[in-house]
N, C-alpha and C positions, 0 to 999 in steps of 0.2 A: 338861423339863430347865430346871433355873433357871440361868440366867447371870447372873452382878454382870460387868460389867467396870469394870476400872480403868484408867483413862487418865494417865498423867505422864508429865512432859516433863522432861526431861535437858537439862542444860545443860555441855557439857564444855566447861571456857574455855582458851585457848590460854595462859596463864600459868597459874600456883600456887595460883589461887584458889580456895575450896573451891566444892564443886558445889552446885547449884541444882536444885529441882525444884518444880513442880506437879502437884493434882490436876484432873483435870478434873470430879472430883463427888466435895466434898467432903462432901456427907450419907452416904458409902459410908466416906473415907479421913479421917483429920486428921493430926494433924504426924506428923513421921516423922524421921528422918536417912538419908543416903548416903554411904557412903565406897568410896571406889575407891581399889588399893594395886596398881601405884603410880602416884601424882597427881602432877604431871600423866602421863598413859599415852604412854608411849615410840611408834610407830609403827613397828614394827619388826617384821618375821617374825619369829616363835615366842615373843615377849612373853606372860608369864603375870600375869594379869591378877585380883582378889580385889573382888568388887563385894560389898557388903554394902548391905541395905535394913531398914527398921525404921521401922514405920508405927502409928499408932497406928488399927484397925478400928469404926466407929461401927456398925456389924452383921455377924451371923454370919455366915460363910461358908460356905452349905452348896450340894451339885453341884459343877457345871463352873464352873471359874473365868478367865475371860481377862483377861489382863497385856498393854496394849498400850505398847509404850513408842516415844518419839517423840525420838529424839538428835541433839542441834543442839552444832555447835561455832562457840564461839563466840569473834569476832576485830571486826576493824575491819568487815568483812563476815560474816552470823552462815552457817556451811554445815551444813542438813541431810545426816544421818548416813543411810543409804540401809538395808535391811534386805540382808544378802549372806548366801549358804548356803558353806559350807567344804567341802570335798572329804569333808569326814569327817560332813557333814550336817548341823552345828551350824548353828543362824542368828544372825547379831552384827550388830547396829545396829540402826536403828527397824521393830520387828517386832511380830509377835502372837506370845504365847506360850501355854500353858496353865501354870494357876500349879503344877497337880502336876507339871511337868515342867522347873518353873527352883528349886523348893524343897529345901532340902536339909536 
């Protein structure tokens, strides 16, 4: 089984400004954009939440794929984003994913 992973870093910043990310192996990933809607993200129970990613792939993606992402908010102090599971099983913050399973 071949695995690529891909490693990036999130940058959620405590004001309007737009977000920020890295690769951690850019011979796998190159530019890309992230939009999250809505920015900055409210913290609130039951907030719906629209993350869009768009990368550009420097090789084919074939197997198992894992997405690890790593969320930091960021302030006058930067705070990592912890990975939490939901009652309903979802997992949100800096987590492992499999990419067939956050693609839509």
């Amino acid at each position: 089984m071949k695995i690529i992973a891909i490693f990036a870093l999130l940058f959620i910043a405590v004001s309007g400004e737009d977000l920020e990310w890295e690769s951690c192996n850019p011979d796998n990933l190159g530019e890309g954009d992230i939009a999250l809607s809505p920015y900055p993200l409210p913290v609130v129970s039951g907030t719906s939440l629209d993350l869009k990613a768009l990368f550009d792939l420097h090789k084919d993606l074939d197997g198992d794929v894992d997405v690890e992402l790593k969320l930091v908010k960021k302030g006058i102090v930067s705070i990592p984003i912890p990975c939490i599971e939901s009652p309903s099983g979802l997992h949100l913050g800096s987590c492992s994913y499999k990419l067939e399973e956050i693609v839509t």
